[in-house]
C-alpha positions in Angstrom: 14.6 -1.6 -38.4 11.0 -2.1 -36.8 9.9 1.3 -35.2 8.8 -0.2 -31.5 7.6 1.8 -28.8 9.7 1.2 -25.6 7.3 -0.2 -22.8 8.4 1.7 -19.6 8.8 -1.4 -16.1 5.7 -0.7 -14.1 6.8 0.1 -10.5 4.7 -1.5 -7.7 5.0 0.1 -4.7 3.9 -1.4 -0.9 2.9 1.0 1.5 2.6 -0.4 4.9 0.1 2.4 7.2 -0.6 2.0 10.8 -2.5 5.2 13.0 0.3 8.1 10.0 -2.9 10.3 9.7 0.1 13.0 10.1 1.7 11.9 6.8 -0.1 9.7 4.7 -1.7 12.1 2.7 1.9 13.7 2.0 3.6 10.6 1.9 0.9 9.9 -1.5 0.4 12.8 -3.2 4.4 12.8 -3.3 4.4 9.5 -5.3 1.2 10.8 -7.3 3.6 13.5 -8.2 6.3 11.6 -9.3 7.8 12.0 -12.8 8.0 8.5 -13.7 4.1 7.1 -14.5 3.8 3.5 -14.5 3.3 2.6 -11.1 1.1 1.0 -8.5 0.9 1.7 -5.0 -0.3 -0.9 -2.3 -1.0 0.1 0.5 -1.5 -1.9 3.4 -3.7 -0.9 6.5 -2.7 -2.9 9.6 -6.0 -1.8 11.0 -5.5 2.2 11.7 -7.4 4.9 13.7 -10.1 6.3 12.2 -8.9 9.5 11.1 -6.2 7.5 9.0 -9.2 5.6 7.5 -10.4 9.0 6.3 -7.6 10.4 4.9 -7.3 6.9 3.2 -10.9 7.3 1.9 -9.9 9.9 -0.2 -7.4 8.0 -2.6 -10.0 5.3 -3.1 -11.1 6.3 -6.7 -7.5 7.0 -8.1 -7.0 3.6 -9.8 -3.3 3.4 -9.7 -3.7 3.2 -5.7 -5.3 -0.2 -4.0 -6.0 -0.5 -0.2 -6.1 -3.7 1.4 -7.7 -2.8 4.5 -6.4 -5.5 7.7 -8.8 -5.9 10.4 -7.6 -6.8 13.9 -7.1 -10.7 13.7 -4.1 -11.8 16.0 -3.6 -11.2 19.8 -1.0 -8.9 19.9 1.3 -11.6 21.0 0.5 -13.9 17.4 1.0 -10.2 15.9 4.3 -9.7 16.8 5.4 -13.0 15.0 3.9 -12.1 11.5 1.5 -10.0 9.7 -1.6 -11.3 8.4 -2.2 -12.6 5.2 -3.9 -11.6 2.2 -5.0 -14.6 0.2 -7.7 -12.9 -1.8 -4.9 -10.4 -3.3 -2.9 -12.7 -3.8 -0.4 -10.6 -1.4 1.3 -12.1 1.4 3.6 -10.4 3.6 6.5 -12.2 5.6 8.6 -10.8 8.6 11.9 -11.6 7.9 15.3 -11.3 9.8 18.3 -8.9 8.1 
């Protein structure tokens, strides 16, 4: 019987953020805290407020966390139809009907 260590699923988690400088901070220490360590969070910026931007700032060098920052590119007309994407990541996002 070969003595294997069991490699534990790495969890990728998408954050979508727009102007939650009241929770963001919470909303990732909370997954920091979590018991379970393989994971990634992604979190998306849809172009927030500055004090959002801030808070955000502060999770930069933790490097299980990556922020794809969105600058305003659609009028909001084009922006209701989809979200912009991000080619460069390799991350595209899709609105979809359910």
């Amino acid at each position: 019987m070969e003595n294997k260590k069991k490699k534990k699923t790495q969890i990728d988690i998408i954050l979508p953020n727009f102007n939650s400088q009241e929770f963001i901070a919470e909303t990732i220490k909370s997954i920091i805290k979590q018991s379970y360590s393989n994971w990634k969070l992604i979190i998306i910026d849809d172009n927030s407020n500055k004090k959002t931007k801030e808070i955000l700032k502060k999770f930069i060098k933790n490097k299980k966390i990556k922020i794809y920052w969105f600058k305003k590119i659609f009028k909001s007309k084009e922006r209701k139809k989809c979200a912009p994407p991000a080619p460069a990541c390799g991350l595209y996002l899709f609105k979809i009907k359910y």
